[in-house]
C-alpha positions as CSV (number, residue, x, y, z in Angstrom):
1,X,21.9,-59.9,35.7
2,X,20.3,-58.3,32.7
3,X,23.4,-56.0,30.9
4,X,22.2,-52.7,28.8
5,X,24.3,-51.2,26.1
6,X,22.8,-48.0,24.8
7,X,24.8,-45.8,22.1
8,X,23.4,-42.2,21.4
9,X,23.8,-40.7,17.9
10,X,23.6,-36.8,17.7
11,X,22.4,-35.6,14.3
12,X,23.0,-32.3,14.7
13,X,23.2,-31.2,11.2
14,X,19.6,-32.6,10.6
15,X,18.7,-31.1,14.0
16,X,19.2,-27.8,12.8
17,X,17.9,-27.6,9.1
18,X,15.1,-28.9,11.3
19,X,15.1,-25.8,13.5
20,X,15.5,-23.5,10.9
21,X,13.1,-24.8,8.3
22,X,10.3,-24.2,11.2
23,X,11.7,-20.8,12.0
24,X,11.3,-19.5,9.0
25,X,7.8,-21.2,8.4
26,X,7.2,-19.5,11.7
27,X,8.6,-16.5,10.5
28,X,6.6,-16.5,7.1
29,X,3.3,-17.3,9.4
30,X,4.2,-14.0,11.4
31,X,4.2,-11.8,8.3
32,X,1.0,-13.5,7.2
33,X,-0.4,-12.6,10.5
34,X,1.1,-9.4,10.2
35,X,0.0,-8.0,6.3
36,X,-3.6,-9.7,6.9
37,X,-4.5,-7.2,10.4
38,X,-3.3,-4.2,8.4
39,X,-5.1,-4.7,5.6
40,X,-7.9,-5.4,7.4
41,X,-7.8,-2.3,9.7
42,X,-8.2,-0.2,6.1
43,X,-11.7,0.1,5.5
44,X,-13.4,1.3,1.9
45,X,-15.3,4.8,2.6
46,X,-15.3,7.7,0.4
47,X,-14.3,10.3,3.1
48,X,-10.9,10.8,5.0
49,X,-9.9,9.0,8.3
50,X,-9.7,10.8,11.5
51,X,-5.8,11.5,12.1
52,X,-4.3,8.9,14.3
53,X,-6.8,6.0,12.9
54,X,-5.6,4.0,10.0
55,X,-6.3,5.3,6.2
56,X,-9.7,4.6,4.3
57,X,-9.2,3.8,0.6
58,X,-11.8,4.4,-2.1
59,X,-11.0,2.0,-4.4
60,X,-9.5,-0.6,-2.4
61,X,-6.0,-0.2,-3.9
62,X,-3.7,0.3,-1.0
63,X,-5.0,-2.6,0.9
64,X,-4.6,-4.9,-2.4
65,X,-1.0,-3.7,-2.3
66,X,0.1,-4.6,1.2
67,X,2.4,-7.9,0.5
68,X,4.9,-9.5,3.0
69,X,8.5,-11.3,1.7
70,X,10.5,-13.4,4.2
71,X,14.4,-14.0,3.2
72,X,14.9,-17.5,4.3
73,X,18.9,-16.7,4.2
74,X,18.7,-13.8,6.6
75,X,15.4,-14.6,8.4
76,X,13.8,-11.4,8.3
77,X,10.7,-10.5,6.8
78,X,9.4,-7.4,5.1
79,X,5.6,-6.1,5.0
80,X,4.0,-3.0,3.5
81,X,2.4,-1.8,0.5
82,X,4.6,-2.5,-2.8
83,X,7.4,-0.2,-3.4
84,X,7.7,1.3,-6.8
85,X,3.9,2.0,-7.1
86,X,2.2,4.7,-7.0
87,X,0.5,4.2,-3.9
88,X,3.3,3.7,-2.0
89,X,4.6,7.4,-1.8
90,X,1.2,7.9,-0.4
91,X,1.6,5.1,2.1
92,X,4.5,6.2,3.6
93,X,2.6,9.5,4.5
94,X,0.1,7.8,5.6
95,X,1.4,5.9,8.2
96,X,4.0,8.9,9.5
97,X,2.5,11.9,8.3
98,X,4.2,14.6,6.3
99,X,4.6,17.2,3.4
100,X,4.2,16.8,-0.2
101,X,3.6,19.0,-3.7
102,X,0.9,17.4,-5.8
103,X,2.0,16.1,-9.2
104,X,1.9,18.4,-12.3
105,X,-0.3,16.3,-14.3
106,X,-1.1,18.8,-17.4
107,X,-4.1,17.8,-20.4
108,X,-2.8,17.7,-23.6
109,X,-4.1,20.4,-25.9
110,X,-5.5,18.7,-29.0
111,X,-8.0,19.2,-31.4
112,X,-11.3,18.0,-30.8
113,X,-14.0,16.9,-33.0
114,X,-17.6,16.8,-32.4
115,X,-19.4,13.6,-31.3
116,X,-16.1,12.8,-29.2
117,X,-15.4,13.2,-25.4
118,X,-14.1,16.5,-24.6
119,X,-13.3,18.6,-21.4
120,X,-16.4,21.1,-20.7
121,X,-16.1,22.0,-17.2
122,X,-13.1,22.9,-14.5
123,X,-13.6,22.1,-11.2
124,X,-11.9,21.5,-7.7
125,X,-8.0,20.9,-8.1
126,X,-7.9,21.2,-12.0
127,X,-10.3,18.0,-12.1
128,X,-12.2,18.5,-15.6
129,X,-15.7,17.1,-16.3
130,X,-15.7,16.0,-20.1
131,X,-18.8,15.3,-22.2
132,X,-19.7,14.2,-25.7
133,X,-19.5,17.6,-27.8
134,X,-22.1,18.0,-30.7
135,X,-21.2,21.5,-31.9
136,X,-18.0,23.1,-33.1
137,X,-18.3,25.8,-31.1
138,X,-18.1,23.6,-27.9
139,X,-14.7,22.1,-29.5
140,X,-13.3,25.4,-29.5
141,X,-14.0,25.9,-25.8
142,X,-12.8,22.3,-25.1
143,X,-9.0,23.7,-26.0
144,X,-9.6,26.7,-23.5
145,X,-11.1,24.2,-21.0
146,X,-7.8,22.9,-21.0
147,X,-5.6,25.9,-20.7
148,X,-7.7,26.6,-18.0
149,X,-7.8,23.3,-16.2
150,X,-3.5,23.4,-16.8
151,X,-3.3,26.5,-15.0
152,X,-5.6,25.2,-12.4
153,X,-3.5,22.3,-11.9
154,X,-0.2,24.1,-12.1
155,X,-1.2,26.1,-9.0
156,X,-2.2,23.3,-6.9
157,X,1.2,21.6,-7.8
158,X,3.2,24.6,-6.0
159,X,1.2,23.8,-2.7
160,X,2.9,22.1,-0.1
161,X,0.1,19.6,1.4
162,X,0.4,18.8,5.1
163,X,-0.7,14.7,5.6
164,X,-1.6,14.3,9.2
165,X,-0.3,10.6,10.4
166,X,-3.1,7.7,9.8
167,X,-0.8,4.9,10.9
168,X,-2.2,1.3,10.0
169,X,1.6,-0.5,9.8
170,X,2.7,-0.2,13.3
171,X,-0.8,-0.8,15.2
172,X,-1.2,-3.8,13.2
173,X,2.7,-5.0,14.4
174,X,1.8,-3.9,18.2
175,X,-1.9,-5.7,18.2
176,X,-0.4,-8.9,16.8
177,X,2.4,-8.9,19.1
178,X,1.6,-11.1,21.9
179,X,0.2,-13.7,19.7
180,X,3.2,-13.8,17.0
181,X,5.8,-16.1,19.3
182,X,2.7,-18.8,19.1
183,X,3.4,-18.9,15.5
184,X,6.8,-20.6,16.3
185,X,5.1,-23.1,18.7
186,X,6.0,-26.6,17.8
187,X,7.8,-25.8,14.7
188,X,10.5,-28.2,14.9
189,X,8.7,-31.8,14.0
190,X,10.8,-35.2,13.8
C-alpha cells in the first residue's frame, strides 16, 4: 500500500497583490484603449463638425491633450483632455454642448514705428491683419486700427455663443465597451 501525505499552503496575501497588480495593469490598458479611440475619432479639417459627430481640430491641439491617469490606490481611471488648459473649457462644450461669452482679448495701443509689424486691417470677430508699415502716416492709422479692432472685439465678447454637442468622450467609452473586460483576461500570472 502506497501512503500519500499532501499539505496545501494558501498564500493569500501574495494571491492578492497578484490580483490587484493585474487589475490595475488591466485597468491602465482600458484607459489606453480608451484615450487612443477618442483621439482618433478627432480628425484635422479646417471647417466645423456636423452636431452629434465628434469635433475637428485645426491645429491638432485638443487631440494632443487627451491623456488618461489610473490611481492604483482607488482603481479608477480618468480620461479627457488636460484640465487647466485652455482647450479644455472648449472640450467640455464640445462633448455636451452649451453657452459661452467669447474672451475680451483687447490689443494694446502702442506706438508704432515704421518698418515694424502693425495692425492695418479689421476683420471678422475683431481679428486684425498686420503688415510691415513704411510710412508714418500708416503708424498713425495702426493706433486707430486698434481702437477699432477693441471695440470690435468688445461686442463679440457680450454675445452669448450657443455650442451644439460634438461628443467624442462618450462614443469612444461605448465603442470600446465590449472589448475593454478582454483587457483583464489573464491578468493574474504565477
Amino acid at each position: 500500500m502506497i501512503g500519500v501525505k499532501v499539505t496545501v499552503k494558501m498564500h493569500t496575501a501574495t494571491l492578492e497583490r497578484a490580483v490587484e497588480k493585474g487589475s490595475f495593469a488591466g485597468l491602465r490598458r482600458a484607459a489606453g484603449v480608451v484615450r487612443l479611440t477618442a483621439a482618433r475619432s478627432i480628425r484635422r479639417r479646417k471647417k466645423a463638425s456636423s452636431p452629434g459627430r465628434p469635433p475637428h481640430t485645426q491645429t491638432g491641439k485638443l487631440k494632443r491633450l487627451i491623456r488618461y491617469d489610473a490611481d492604483e490606490r482607488n482603481m479608477t481611471a480618468v480620461i479627457g483632455p488636460i484640465p487647466g488648459i485652455s482647450a479644455e473649457t472648449i472640450w467640455n462644450l464640445h462633448e455636451h454642448g452649451g453657452n459661452r461669452k467669447r474672451k475680451f482679448k483687447p490689443l494694446a495701443a502702442k506706438d508704432y514705428e515704421v518698418g515694424k509689424a502693425a495692425p492695418m486691417r479689421v476683420g471678422l470677430g475683431g481679428k486684425v491683419r498686420w503688415v510691415k508699415i513704411k510710412t508714418a502716416k500708416q503708424a498713425e492709422r495702426a493706433k486707430s486700427i486698434v481702437h477699432v479692432a477693441n471695440t470690435v472685439r468688445e461686442n463679440e465678447s457680450k454675445i452669448d455663443r450657443h455650442y451644439e454637442p460634438r461628443p467624442f468622450m462618450k462614443p469612444a467609452l461605448d465603442k470600446t465597451s465590449s472589448s475593454l473586460p478582454k483587457l483583464w483576461q489573464d491578468s493574474v500570472k504565477n
